[in-house]
C-alpha positions as CSV (number, residue, x, y, z in Angstrom):
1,X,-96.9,-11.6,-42.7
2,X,-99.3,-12.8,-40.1
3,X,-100.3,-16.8,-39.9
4,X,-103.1,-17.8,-42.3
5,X,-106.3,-18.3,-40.1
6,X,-107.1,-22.2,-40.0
7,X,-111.1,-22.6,-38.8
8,X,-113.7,-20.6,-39.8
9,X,-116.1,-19.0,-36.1
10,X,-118.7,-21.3,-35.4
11,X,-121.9,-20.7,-37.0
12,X,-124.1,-20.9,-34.0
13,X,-121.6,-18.4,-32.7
14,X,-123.3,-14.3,-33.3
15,X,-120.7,-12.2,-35.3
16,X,-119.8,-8.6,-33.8
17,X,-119.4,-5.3,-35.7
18,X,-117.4,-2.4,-34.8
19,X,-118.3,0.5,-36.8
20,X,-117.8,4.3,-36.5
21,X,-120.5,6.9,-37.5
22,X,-119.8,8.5,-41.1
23,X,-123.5,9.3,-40.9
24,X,-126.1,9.0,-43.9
25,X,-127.3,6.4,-45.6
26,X,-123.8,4.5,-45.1
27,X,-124.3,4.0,-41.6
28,X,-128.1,3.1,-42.6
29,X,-126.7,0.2,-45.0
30,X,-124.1,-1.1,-43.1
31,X,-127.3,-1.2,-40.0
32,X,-129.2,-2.9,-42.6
33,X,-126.9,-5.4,-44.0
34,X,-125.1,-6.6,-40.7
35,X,-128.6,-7.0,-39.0
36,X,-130.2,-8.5,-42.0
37,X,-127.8,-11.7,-41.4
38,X,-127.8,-11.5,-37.6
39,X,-125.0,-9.6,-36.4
40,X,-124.2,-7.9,-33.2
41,X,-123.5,-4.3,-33.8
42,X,-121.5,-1.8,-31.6
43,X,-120.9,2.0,-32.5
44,X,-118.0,4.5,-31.3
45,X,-117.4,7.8,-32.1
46,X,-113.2,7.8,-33.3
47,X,-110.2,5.6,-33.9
48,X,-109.5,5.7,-30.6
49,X,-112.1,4.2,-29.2
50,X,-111.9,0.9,-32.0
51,X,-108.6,0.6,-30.5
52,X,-109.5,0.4,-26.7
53,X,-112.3,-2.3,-27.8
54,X,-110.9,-4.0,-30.0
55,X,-107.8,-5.1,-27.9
56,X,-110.2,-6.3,-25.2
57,X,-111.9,-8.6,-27.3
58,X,-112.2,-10.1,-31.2
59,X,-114.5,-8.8,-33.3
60,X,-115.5,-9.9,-36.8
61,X,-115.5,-6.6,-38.6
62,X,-114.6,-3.5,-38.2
63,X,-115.1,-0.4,-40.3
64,X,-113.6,2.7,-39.7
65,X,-115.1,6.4,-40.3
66,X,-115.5,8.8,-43.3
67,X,-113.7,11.9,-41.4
68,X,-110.1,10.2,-40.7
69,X,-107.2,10.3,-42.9
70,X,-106.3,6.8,-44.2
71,X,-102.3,7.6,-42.7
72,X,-104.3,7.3,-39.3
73,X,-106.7,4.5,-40.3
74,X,-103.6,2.6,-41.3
75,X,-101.6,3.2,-37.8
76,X,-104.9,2.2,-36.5
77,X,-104.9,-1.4,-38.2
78,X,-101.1,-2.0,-37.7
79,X,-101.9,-1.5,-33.7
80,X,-105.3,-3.7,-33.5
81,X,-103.1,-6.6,-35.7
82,X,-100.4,-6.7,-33.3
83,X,-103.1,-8.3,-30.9
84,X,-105.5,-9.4,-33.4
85,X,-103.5,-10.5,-36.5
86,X,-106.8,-11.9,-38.1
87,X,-108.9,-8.9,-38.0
88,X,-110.9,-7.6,-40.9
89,X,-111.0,-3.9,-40.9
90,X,-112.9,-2.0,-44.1
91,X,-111.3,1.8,-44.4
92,X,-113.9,4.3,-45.3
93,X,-112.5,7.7,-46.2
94,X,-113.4,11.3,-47.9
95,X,-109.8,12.6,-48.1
96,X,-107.5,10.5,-50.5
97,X,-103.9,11.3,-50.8
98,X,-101.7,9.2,-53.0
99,X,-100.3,6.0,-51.4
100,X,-102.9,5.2,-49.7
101,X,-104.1,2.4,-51.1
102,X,-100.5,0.8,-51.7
103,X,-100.7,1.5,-47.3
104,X,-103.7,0.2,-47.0
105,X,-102.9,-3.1,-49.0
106,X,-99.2,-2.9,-47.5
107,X,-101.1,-3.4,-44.1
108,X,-103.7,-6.3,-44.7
109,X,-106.9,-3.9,-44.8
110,X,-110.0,-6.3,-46.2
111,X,-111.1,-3.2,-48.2
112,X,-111.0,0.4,-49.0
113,X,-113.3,2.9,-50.1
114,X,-112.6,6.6,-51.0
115,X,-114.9,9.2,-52.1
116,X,-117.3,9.2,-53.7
117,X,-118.1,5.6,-53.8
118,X,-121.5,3.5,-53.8
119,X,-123.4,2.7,-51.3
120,X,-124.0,-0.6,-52.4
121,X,-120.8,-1.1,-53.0
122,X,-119.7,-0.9,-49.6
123,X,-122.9,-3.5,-48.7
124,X,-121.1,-6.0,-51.3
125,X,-117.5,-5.5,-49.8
126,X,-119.0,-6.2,-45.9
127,X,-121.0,-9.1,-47.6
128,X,-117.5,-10.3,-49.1
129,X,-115.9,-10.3,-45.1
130,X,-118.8,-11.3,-43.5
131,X,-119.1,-14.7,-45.9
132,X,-114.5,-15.2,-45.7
133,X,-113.3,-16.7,-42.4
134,X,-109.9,-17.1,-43.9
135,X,-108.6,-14.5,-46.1
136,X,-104.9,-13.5,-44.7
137,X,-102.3,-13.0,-46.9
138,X,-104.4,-13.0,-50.4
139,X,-102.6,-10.1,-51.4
140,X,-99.3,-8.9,-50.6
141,X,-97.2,-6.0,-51.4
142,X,-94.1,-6.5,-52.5
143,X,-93.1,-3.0,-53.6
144,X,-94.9,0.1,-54.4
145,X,-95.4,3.5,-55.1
146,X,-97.7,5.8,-56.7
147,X,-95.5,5.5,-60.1
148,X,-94.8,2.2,-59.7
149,X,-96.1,-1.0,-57.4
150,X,-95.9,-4.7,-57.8
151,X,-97.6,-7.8,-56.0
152,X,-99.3,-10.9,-55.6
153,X,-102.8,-12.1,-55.5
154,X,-104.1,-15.4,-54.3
155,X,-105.9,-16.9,-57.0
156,X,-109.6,-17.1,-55.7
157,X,-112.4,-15.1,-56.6
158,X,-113.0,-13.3,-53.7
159,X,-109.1,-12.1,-53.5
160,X,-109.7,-10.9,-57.2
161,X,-112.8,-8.9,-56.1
162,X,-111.3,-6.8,-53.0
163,X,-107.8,-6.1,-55.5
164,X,-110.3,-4.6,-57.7
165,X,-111.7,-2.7,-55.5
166,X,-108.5,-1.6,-54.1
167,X,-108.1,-0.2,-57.8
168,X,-111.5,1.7,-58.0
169,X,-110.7,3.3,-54.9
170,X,-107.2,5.3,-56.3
171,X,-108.2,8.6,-57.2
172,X,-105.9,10.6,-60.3
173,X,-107.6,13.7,-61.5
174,X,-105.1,13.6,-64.6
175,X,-107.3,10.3,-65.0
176,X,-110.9,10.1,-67.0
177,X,-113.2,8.3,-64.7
178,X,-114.1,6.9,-67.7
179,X,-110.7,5.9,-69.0
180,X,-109.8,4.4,-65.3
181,X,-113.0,2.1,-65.2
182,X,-111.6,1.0,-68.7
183,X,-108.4,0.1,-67.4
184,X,-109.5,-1.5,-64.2
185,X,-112.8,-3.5,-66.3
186,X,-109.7,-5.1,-68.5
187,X,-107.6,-5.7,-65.6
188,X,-110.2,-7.8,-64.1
189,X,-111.1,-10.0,-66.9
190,X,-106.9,-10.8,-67.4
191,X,-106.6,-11.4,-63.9
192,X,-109.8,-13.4,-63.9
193,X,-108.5,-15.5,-66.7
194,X,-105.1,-16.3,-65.3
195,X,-106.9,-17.3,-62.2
196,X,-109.2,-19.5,-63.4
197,X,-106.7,-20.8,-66.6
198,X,-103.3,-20.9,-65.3
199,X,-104.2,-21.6,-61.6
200,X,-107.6,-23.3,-61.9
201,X,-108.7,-21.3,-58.6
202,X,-106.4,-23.2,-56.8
203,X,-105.8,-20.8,-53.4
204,X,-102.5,-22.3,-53.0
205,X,-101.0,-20.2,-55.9
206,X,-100.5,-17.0,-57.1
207,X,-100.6,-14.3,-59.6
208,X,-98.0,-12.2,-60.0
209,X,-99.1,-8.3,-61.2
210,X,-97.7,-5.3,-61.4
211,X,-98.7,-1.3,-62.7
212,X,-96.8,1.3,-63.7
213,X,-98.0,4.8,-64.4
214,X,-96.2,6.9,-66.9
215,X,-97.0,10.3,-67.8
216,X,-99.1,9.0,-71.1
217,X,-99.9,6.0,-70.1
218,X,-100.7,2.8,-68.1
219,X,-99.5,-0.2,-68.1
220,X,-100.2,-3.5,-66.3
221,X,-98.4,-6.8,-66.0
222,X,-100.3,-10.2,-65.4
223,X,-98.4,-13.7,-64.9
224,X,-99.8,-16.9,-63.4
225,X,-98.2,-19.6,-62.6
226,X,-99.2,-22.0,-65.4
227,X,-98.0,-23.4,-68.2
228,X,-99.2,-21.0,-70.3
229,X,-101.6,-21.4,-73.9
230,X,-101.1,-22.1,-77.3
231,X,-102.0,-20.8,-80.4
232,X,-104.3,-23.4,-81.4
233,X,-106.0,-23.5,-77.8
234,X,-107.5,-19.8,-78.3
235,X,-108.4,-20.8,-82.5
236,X,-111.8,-22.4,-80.6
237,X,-112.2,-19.5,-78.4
238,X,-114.0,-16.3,-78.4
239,X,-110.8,-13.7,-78.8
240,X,-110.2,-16.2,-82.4
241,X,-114.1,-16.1,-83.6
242,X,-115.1,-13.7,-86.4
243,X,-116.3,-10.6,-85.5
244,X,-119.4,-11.5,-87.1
245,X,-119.8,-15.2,-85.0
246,X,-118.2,-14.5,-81.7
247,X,-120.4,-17.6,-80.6
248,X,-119.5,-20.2,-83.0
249,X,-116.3,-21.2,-80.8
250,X,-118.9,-22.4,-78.3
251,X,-120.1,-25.4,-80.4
252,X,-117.2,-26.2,-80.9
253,X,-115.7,-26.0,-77.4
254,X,-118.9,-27.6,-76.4
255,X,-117.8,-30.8,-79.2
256,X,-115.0,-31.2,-77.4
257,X,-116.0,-31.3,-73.9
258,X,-114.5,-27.4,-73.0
259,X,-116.3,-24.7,-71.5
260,X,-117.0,-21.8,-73.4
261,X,-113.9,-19.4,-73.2
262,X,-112.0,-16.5,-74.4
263,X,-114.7,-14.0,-73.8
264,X,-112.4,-12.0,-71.3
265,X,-109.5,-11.8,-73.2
266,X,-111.7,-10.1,-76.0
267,X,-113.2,-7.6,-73.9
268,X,-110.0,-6.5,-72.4
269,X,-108.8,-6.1,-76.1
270,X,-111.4,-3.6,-76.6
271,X,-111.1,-1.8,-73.6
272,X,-107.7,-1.1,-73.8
273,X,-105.0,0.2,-76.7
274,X,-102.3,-2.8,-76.3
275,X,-102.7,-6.6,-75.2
276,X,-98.9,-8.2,-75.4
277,X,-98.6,-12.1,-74.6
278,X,-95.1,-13.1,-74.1
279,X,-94.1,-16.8,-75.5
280,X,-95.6,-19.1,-73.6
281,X,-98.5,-17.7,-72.7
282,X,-98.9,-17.4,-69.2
283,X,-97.6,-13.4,-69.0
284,X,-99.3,-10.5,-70.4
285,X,-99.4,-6.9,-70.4
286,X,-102.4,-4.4,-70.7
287,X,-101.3,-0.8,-72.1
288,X,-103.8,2.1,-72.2
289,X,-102.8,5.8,-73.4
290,X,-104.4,8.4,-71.7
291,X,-105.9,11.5,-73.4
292,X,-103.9,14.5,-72.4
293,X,-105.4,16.9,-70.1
294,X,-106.9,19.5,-72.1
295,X,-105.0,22.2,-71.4
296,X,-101.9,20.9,-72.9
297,X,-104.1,20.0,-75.6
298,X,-105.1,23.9,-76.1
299,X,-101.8,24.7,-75.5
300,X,-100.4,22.7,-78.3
301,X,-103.2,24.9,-80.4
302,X,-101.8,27.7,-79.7
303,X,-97.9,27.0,-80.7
């Protein structure tokens, strides 16, 4: 674990870019974006080359090419943070293999983006490093593999948004695209929630999460570090409303001096099959069973 950064660069001081070509309209947006707020761009053609550079001097970003395997990209990183423990480095790739984001997490990438992925995607994730000048250590690894990983997230919005991404980057053909976005959109809001409820965005702690993949199914674990909720603290919000007056909880709330709340907790019941709380409140778990591939589902026809 490297030492959290303490000061943020000065702002009269020009930010640098180190980028390699993956060509199209992502090196056009990344042009666009880092010139649009003023920074200094530099350009090489491999890994190699980001390695020479970026051991002779700092720079503020650097974002690696489309044609590298992330097992590369990732000895890449491990080398710049030996000299440059601080370093935010956004992994671009077109050829996924599984682990990679577990790696790539393992290693203190800001981001990661495997094909396809948006454009403007990629613009909000550069936006996201360009705007942190302290990030280190908002997520950390603590064991992993494809079947199985755990770890821990800061609890700030920004660490929330690049574990997310993380996520949309993973790539399981036995997976719907569909199904996954499910998963990860319910993910979000729980993780959201035990941010902002059991931590109240304080960067100081953090959430606790882990997935598992079984052969049906996946399943996700959520616990924050507060004291949990009651039964009569969700009756006012959304998740306890009628279906037919989701908003009457707001007036309520509103009454009583409380933000609106619960909305998250009912969209994650709808996007996935199973929401179990334990006790107190401050642990939960997101189950989703997958449709089997449809070959085994013809195959079953046919017994």
């Amino acid at each position: 674990m490297t030492t959290p950064c303490s000061s943020a660069v000065a702002p009269t001081a020009q930010k640098t870019a180190l980028l390699v070509a993956s060509g199209g309209d992502v090196d056009e947006l990344l042009t666009n974006v880092l010139a649009s707020e003023g920074w200094s761009i530099q350009r090489v053609v491999d890994n190699q080359h980001i390695l020479a550079l970026a051991r002779a001097k700092p720079f503020d970003l650097i974002v690696t090419g489309r044609e590298t395997r992330v097992a590369e990209d990732v000895e890449l990183l491990r080398k710049i943070r030996s000299a440059r423990p601080h370093v935010r480095l956004i992994i671009l790739t077109d050829k996924f293999t599984p682990g990679d984001v577990i790696s790539a997490m393992r290693e203190g990438a800001f981001s990661y983006f495997s094909a396809p992925f948006a454009a403007s995607e990629v613009a909000e994730m550069v936006r996201a490093a360009m705007a942190e000048p302290c990030w280190d250590d908002g997520i950390e690894v603590l064991s992993g593999t494809p079947a199985w990983f755990s770890l821990t997230a800061r609890c700030d919005l920004a660490t929330a948004n690049r574990l997310v991404q993380f996520l949309h980057g993973v790539r399981d053909p036995s997976i719907s695209e569909a199904e996954k976005d499910q998963v990860i959109s319910a993910f979000r809001e729980i993780l959201i929630n035990a941010m902002e409820h059991g931590a109240h965005f304080d960067p100081s702690q953090h959430v606790e999460i882990s997935f598992i993949r079984a052969r049906r199914a996946i399943a996700c674990r959520v616990k924050d570090p507060g004291k949990g909720f009651s039964l009569e603290e969700l009756r006012h919000a959304a998740v306890g409303s009628s279906p037919e007056d989701l908003f009457s909880h707001a007036t309520v709330r509103d009454e009583q001096g409380m933000r609106p709340g619960g909305f998250g907790i009912l969209l994650a019941k709808k996007l996935v099959d199973e929401l179990i709380y334990n006790e107190k409140g401050n642990e939960v778990v997101l189950v989703k069973y997958l449709d089997p591939p449809q070959s085994s589902a013809l195959n079953q026809r046919h017994q």
